[in-house]
mmCIF file of the N, C-alpha and C atoms, coordinates in Angstrom:
data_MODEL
# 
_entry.id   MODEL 
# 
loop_
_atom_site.group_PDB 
_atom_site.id 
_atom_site.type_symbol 
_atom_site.label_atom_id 
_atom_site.label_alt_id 
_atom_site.label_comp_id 
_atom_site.label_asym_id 
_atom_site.label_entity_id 
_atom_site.label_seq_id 
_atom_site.pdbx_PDB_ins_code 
_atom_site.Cartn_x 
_atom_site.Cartn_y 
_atom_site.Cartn_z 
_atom_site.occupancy 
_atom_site.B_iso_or_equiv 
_atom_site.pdbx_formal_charge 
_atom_site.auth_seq_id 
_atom_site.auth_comp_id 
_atom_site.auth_asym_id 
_atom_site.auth_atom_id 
_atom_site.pdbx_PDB_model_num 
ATOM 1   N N  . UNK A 1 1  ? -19.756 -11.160 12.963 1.00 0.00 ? 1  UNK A N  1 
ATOM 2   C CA . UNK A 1 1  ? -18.894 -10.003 13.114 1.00 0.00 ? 1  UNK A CA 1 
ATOM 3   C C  . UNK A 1 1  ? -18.809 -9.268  11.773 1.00 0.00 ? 1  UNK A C  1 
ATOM 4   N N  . UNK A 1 2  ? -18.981 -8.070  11.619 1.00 0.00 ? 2  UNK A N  1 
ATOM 5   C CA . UNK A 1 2  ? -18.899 -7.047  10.681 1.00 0.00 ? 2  UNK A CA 1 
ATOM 6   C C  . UNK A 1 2  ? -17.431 -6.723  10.251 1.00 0.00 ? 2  UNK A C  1 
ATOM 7   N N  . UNK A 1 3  ? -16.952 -7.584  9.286  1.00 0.00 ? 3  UNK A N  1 
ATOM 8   C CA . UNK A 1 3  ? -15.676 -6.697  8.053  1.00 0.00 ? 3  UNK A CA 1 
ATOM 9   C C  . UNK A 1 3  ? -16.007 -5.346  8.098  1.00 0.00 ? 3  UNK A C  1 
ATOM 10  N N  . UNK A 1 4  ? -14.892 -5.000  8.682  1.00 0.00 ? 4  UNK A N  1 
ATOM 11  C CA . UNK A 1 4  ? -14.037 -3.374  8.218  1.00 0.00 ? 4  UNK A CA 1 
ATOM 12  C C  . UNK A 1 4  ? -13.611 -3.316  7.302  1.00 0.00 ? 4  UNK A C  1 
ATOM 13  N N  . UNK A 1 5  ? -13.910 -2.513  6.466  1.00 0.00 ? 5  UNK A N  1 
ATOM 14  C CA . UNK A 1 5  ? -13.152 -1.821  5.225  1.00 0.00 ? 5  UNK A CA 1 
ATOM 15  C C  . UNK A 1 5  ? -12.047 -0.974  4.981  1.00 0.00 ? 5  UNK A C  1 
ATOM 16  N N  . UNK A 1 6  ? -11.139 -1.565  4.078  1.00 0.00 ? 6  UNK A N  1 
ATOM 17  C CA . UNK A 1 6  ? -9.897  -1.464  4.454  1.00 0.00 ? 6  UNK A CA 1 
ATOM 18  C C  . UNK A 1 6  ? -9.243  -0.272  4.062  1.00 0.00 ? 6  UNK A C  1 
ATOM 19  N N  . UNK A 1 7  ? -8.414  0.337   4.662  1.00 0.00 ? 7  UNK A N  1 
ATOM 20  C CA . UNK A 1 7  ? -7.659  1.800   4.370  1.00 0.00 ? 7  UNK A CA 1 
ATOM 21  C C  . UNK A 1 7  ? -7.377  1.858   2.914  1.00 0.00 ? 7  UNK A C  1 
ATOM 22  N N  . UNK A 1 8  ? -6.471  0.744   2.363  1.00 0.00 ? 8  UNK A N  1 
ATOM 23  C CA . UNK A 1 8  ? -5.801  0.942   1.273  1.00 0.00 ? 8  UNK A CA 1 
ATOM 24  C C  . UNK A 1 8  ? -7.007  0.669   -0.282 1.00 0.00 ? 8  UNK A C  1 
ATOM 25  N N  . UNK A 1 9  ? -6.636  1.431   -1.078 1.00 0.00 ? 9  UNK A N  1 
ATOM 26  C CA . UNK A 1 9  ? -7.712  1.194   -2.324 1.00 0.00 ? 9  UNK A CA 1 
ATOM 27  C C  . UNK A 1 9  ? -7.229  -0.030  -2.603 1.00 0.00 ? 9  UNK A C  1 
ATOM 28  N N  . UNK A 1 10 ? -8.109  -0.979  -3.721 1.00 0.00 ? 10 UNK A N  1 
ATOM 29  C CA . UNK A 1 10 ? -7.257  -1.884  -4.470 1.00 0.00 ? 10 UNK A CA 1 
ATOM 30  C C  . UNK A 1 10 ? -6.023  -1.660  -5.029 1.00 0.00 ? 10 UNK A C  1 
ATOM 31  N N  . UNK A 1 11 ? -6.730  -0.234  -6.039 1.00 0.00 ? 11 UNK A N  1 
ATOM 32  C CA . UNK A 1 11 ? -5.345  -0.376  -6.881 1.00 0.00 ? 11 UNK A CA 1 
ATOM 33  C C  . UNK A 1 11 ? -3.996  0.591   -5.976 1.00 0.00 ? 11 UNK A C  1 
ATOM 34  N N  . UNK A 1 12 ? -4.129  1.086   -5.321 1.00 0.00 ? 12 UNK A N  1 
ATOM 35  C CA . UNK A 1 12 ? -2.290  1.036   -4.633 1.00 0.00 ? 12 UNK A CA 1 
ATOM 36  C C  . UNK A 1 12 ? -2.379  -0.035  -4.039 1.00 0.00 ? 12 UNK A C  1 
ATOM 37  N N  . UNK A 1 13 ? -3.075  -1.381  -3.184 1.00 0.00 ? 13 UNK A N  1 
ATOM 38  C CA . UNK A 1 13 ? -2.504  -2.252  -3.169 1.00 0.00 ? 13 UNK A CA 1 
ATOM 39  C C  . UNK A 1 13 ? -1.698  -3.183  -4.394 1.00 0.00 ? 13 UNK A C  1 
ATOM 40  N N  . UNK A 1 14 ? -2.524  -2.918  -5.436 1.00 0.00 ? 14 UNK A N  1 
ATOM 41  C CA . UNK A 1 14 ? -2.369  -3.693  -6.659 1.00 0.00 ? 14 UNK A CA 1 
ATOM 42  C C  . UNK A 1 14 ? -0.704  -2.764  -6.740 1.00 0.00 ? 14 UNK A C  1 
ATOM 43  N N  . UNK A 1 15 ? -0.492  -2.083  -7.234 1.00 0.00 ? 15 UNK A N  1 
ATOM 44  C CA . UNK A 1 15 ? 0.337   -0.867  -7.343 1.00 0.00 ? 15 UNK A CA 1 
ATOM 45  C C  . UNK A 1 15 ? 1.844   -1.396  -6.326 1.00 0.00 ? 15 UNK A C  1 
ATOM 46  N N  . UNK A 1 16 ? 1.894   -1.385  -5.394 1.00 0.00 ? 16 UNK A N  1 
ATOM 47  C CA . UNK A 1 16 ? 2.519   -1.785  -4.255 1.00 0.00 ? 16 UNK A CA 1 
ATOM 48  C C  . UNK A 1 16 ? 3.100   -3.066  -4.376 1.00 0.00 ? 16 UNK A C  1 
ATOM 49  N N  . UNK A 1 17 ? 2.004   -4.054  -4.782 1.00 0.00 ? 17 UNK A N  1 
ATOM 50  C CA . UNK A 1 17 ? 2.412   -5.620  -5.011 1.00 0.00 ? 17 UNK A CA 1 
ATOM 51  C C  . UNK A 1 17 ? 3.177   -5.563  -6.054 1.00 0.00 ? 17 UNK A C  1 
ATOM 52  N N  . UNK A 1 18 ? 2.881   -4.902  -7.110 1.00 0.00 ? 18 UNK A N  1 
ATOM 53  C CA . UNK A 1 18 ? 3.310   -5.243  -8.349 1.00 0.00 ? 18 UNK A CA 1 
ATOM 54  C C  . UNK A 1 18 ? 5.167   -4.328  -8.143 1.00 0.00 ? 18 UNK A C  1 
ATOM 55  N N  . UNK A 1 19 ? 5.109   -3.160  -7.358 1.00 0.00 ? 19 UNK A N  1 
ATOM 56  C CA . UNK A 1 19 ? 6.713   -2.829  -7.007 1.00 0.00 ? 19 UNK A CA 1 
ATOM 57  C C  . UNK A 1 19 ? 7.425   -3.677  -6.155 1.00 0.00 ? 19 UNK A C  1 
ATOM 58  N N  . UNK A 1 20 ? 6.901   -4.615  -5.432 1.00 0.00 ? 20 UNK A N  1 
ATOM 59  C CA . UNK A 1 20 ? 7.462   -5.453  -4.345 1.00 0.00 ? 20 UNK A CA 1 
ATOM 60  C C  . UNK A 1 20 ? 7.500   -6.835  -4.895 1.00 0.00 ? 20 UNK A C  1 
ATOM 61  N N  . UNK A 1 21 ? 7.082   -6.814  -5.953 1.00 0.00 ? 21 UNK A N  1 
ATOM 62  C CA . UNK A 1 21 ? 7.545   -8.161  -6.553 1.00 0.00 ? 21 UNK A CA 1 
ATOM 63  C C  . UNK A 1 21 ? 6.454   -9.377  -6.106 1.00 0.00 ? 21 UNK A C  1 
ATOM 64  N N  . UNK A 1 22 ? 5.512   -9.480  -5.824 1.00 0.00 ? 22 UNK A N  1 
ATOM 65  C CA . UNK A 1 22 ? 4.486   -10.518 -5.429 1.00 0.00 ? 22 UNK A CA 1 
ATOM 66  C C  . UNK A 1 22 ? 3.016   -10.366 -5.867 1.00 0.00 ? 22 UNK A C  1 
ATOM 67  N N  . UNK A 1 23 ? 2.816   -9.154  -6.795 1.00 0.00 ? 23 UNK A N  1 
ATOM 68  C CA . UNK A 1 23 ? 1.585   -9.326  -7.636 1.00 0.00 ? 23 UNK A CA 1 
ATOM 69  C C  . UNK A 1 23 ? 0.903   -10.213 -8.240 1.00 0.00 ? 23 UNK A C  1 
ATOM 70  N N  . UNK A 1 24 ? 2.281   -11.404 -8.747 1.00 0.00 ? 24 UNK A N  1 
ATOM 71  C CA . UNK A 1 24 ? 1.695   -12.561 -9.614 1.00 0.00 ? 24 UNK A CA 1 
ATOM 72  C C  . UNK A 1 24 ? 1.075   -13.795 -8.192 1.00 0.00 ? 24 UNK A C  1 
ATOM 73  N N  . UNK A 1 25 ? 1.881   -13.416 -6.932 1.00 0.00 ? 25 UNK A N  1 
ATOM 74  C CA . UNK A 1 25 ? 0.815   -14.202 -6.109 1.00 0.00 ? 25 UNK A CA 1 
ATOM 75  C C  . UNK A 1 25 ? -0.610  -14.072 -5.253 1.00 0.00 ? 25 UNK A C  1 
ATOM 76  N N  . UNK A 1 26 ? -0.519  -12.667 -5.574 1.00 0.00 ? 26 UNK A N  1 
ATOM 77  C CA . UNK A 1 26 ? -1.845  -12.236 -5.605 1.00 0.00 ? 26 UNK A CA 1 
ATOM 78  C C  . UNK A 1 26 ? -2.916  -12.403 -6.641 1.00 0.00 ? 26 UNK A C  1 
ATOM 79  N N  . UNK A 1 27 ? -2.121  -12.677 -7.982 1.00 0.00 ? 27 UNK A N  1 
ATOM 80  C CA . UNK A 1 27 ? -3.325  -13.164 -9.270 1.00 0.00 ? 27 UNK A CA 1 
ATOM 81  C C  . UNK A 1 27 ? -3.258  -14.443 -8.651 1.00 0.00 ? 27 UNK A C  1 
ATOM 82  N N  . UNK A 1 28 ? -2.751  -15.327 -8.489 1.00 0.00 ? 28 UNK A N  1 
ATOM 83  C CA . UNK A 1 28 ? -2.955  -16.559 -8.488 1.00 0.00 ? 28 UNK A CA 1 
ATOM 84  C C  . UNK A 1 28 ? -3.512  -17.318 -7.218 1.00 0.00 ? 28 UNK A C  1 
ATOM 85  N N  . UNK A 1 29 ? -3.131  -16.460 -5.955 1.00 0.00 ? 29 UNK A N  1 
ATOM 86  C CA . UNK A 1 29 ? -3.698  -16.807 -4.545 1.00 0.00 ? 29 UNK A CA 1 
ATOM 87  C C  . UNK A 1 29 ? -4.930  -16.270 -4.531 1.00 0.00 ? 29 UNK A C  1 
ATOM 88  N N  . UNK A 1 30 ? -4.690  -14.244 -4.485 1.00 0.00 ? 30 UNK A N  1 
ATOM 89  C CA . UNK A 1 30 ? -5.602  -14.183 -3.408 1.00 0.00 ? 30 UNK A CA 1 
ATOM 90  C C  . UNK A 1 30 ? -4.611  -13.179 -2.676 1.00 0.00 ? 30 UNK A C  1 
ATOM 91  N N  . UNK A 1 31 ? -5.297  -12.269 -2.016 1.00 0.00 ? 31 UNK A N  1 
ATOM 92  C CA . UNK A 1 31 ? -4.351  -11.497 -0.957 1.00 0.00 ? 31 UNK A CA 1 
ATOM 93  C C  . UNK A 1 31 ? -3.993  -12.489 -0.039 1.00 0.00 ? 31 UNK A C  1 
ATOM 94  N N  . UNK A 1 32 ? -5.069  -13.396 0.469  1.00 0.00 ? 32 UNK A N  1 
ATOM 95  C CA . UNK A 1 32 ? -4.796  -14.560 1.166  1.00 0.00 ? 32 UNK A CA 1 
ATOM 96  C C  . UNK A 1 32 ? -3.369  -15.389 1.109  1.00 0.00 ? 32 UNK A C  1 
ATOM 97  N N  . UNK A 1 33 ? -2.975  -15.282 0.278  1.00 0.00 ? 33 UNK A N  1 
ATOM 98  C CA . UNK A 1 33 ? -1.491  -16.365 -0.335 1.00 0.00 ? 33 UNK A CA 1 
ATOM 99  C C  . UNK A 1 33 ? -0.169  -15.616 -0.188 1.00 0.00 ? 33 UNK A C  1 
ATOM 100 N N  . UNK A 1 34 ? -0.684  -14.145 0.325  1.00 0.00 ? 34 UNK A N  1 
ATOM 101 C CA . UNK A 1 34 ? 0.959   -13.601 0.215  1.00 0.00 ? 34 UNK A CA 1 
ATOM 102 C C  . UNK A 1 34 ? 1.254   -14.152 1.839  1.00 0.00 ? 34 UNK A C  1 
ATOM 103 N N  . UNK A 1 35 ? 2.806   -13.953 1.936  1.00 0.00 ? 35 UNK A N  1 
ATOM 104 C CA . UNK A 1 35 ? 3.688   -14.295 2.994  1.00 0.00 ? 35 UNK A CA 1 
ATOM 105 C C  . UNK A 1 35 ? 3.043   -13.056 4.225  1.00 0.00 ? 35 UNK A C  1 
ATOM 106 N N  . UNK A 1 36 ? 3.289   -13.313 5.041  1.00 0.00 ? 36 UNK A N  1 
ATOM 107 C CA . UNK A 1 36 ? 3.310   -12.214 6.587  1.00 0.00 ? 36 UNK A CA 1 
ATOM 108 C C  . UNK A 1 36 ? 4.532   -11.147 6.172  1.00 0.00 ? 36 UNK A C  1 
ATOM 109 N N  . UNK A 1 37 ? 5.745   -11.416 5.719  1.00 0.00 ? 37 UNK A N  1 
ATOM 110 C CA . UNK A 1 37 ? 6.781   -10.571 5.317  1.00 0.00 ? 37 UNK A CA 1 
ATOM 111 C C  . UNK A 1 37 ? 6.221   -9.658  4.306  1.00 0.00 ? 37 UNK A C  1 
ATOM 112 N N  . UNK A 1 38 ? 5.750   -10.176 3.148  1.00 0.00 ? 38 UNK A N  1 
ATOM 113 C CA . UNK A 1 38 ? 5.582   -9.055  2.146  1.00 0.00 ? 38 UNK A CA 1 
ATOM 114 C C  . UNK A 1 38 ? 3.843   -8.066  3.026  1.00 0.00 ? 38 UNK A C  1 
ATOM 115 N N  . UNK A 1 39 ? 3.058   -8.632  3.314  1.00 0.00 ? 39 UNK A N  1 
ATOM 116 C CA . UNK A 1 39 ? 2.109   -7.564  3.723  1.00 0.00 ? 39 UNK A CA 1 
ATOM 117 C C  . UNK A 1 39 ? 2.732   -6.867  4.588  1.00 0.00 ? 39 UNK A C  1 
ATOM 118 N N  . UNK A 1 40 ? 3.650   -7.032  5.654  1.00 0.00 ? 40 UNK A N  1 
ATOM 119 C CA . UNK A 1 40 ? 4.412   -6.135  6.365  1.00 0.00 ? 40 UNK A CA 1 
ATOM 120 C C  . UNK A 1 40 ? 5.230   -5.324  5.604  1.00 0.00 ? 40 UNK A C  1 
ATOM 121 N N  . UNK A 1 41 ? 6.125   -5.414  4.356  1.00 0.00 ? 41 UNK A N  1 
ATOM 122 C CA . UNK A 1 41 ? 6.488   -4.678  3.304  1.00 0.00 ? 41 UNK A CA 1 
ATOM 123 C C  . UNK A 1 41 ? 5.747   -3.713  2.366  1.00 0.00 ? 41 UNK A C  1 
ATOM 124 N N  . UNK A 1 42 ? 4.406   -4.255  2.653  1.00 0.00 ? 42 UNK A N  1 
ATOM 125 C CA . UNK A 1 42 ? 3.189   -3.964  1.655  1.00 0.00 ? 42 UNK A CA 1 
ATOM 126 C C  . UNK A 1 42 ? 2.429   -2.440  2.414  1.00 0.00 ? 42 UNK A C  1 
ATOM 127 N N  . UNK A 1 43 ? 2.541   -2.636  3.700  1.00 0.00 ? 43 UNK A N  1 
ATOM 128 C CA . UNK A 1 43 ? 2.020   -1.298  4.583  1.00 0.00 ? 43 UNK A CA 1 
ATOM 129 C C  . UNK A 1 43 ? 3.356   -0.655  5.179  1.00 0.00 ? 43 UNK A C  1 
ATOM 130 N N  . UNK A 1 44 ? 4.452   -1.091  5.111  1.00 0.00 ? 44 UNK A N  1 
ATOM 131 C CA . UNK A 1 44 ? 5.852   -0.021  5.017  1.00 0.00 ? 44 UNK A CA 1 
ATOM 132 C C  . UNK A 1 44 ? 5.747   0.672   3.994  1.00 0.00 ? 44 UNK A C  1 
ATOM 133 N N  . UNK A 1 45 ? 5.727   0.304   3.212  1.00 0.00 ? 45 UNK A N  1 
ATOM 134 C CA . UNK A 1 45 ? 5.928   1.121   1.840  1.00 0.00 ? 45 UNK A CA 1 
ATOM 135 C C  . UNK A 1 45 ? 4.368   1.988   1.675  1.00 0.00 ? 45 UNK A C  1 
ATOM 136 N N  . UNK A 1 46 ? 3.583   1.625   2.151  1.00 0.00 ? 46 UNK A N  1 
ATOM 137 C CA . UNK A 1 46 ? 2.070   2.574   1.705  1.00 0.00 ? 46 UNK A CA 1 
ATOM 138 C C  . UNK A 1 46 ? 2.306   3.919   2.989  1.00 0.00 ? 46 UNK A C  1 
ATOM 139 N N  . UNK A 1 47 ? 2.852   3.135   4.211  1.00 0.00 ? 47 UNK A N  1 
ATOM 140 C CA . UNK A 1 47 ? 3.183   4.325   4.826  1.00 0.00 ? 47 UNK A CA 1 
ATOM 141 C C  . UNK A 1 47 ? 4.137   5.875   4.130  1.00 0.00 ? 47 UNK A C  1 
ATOM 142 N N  . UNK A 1 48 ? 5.104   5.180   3.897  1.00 0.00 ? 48 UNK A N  1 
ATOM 143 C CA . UNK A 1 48 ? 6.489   5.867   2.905  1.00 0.00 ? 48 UNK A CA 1 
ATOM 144 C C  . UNK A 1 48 ? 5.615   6.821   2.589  1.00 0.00 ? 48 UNK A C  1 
ATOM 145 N N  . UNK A 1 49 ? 5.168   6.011   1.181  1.00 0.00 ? 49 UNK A N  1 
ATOM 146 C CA . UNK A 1 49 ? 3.661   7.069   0.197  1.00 0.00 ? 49 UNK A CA 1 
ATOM 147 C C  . UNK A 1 49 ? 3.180   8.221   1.028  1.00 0.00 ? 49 UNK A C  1 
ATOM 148 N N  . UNK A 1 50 ? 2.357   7.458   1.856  1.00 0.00 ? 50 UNK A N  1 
ATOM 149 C CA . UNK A 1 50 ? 1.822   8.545   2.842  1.00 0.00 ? 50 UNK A CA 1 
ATOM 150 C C  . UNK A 1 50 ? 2.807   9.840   3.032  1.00 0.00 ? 50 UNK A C  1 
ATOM 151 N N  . UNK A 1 51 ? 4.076   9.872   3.748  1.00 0.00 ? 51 UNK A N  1 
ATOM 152 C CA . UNK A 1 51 ? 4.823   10.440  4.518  1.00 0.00 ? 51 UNK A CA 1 
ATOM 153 C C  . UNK A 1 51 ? 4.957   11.513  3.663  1.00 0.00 ? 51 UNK A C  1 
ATOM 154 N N  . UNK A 1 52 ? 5.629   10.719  2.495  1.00 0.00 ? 52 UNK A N  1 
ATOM 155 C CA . UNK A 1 52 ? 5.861   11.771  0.987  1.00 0.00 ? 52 UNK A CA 1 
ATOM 156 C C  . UNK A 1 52 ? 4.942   12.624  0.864  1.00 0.00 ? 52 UNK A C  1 
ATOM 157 N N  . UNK A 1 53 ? 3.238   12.388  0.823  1.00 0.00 ? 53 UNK A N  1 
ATOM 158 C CA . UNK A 1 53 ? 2.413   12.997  0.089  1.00 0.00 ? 53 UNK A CA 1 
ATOM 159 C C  . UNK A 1 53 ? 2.348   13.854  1.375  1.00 0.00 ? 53 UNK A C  1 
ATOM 160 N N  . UNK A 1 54 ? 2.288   13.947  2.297  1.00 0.00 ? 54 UNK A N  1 
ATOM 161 C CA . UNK A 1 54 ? 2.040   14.597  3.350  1.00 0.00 ? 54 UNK A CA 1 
ATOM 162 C C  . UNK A 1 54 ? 3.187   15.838  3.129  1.00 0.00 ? 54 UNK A C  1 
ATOM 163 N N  . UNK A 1 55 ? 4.409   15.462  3.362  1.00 0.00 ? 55 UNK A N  1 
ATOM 164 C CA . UNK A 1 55 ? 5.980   16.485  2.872  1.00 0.00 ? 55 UNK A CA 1 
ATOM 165 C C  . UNK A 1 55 ? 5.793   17.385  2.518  1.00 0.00 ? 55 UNK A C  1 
ATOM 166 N N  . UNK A 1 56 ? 5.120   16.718  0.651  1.00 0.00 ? 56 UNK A N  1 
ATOM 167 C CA . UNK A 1 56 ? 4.896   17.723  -0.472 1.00 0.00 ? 56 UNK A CA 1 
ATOM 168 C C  . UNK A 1 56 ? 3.581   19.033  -0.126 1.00 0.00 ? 56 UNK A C  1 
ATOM 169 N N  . UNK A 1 57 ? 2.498   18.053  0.376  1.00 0.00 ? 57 UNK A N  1 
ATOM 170 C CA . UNK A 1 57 ? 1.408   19.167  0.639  1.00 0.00 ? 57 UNK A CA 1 
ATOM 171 C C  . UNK A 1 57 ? 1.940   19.874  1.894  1.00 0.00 ? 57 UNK A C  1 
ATOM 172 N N  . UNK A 1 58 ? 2.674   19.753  2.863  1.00 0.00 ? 58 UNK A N  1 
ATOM 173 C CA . UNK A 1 58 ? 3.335   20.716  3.539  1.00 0.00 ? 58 UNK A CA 1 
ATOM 174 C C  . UNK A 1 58 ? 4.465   21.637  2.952  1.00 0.00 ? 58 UNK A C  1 
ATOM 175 N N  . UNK A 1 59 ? 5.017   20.924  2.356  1.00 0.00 ? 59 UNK A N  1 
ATOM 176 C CA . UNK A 1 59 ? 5.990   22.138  1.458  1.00 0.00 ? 59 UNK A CA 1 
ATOM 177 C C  . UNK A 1 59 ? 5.152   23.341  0.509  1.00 0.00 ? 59 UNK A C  1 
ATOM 178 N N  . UNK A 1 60 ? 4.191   22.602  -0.241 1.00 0.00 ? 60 UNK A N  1 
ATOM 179 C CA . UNK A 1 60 ? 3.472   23.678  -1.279 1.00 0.00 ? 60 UNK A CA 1 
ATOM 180 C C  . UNK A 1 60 ? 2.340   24.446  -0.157 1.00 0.00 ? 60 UNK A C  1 
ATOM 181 N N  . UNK A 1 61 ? 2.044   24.169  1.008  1.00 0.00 ? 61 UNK A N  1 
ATOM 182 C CA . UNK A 1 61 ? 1.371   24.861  1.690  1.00 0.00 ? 61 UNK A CA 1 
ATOM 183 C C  . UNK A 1 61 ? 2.126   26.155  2.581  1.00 0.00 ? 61 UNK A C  1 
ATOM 184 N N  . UNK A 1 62 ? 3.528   26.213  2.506  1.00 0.00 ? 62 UNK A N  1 
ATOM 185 C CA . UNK A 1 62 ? 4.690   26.836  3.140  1.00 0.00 ? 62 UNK A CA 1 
ATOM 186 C C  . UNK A 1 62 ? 5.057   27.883  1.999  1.00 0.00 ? 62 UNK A C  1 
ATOM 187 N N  . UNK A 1 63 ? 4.826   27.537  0.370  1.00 0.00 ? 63 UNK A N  1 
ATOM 188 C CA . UNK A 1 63 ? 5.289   28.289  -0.217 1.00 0.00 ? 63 UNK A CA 1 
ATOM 189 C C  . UNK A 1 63 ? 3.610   29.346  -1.001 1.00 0.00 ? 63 UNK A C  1 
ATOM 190 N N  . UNK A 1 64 ? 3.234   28.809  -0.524 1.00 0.00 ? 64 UNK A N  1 
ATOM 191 C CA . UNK A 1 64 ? 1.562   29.772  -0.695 1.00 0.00 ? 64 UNK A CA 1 
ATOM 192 C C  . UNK A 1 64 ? 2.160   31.284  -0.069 1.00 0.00 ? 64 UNK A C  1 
# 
């Protein structure tokens, strides 16, 4: 079976871990080693990002 490649870059995952407090178990695991809770925290919050960046380029596209 063929790995899909994943939405998020490294570094906003890296980025993300390191605001959510579980970066150091990602140096030491492995994405493999984080909890089911924090990757569910980990794509809440990349969504957020998203939502924001989306907002802003709709707001500055409103004031064109």
């Amino acid at each position: 079976m063929a790995r899909r490649g994943g939405v998020m870059s490294s570094r906003l995952k890296e980025e993300i871990a390191k605001e959510l407090g579980f970066y150091d178990v990602v140096q030491r695991e492995g994405w493999g080693g984080i909890r089911a809770r924090d990757a569910g925290n980990m794509v809440k919050r990349a969504i957020e990002l998203a939502e924001q960046s989306l907002a802003q380029q709709a707001n500055q596209n409103s004031n064109q």
